[in-house]
C-alpha positions, 0 to 999 in steps of 0.5 A: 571511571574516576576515582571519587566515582569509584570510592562512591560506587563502592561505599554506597555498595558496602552500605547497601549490603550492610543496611539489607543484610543488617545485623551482620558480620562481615569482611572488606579485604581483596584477592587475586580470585574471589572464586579461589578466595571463597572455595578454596580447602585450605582457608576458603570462607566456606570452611570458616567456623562463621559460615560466611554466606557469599562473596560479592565483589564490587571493584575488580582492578588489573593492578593492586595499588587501587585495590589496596587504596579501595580497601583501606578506605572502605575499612576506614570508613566502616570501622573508623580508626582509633585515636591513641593517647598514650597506651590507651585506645579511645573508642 
């Protein structure tokens, strides 16, 4: 799959989660194991004071430069960036 397909695919992921599950808190970030991620005992999701219902993964790649571009676009586009003029942040 080509890349814009991809950023697609993933964006039309996110927004179909986040208008079924809507209001919601969430996540967008990646891992080497999403099971690991989720269930681990030391910081795993399922121990977190927000009781974090499921994982979904919607891009799995076989090196990290995709994962990491995937992942500063999806958290570009569902939180946006904030213009700074001065030391005073913009919203």
């Amino acid at each position: 799959m080509l890349a814009g397909k991809t950023l697609a695919h993933c964006f039309d992921s996110v927004d179909r989660i986040l208008r079924k599950n809507k209001p919601c808190i969430y996540k967008i970030g990646y891992t080497h194991c999403a099971f690991w991620r989720f269930y681990n005992e030391l910081y795993g999701y399922i121990r977190d004071c927000d009781a974090w219902e499921k994982l979904t993964v919607i891009y799995a790649g076989s090196e990290t430069v995709s994962c990491s571009f995937i992942e500063a676009a999806l958290i570009r586009q569902h939180k946006g960036f904030l213009p700074i003029l001065g030391d005073i942040f913009v919203f």
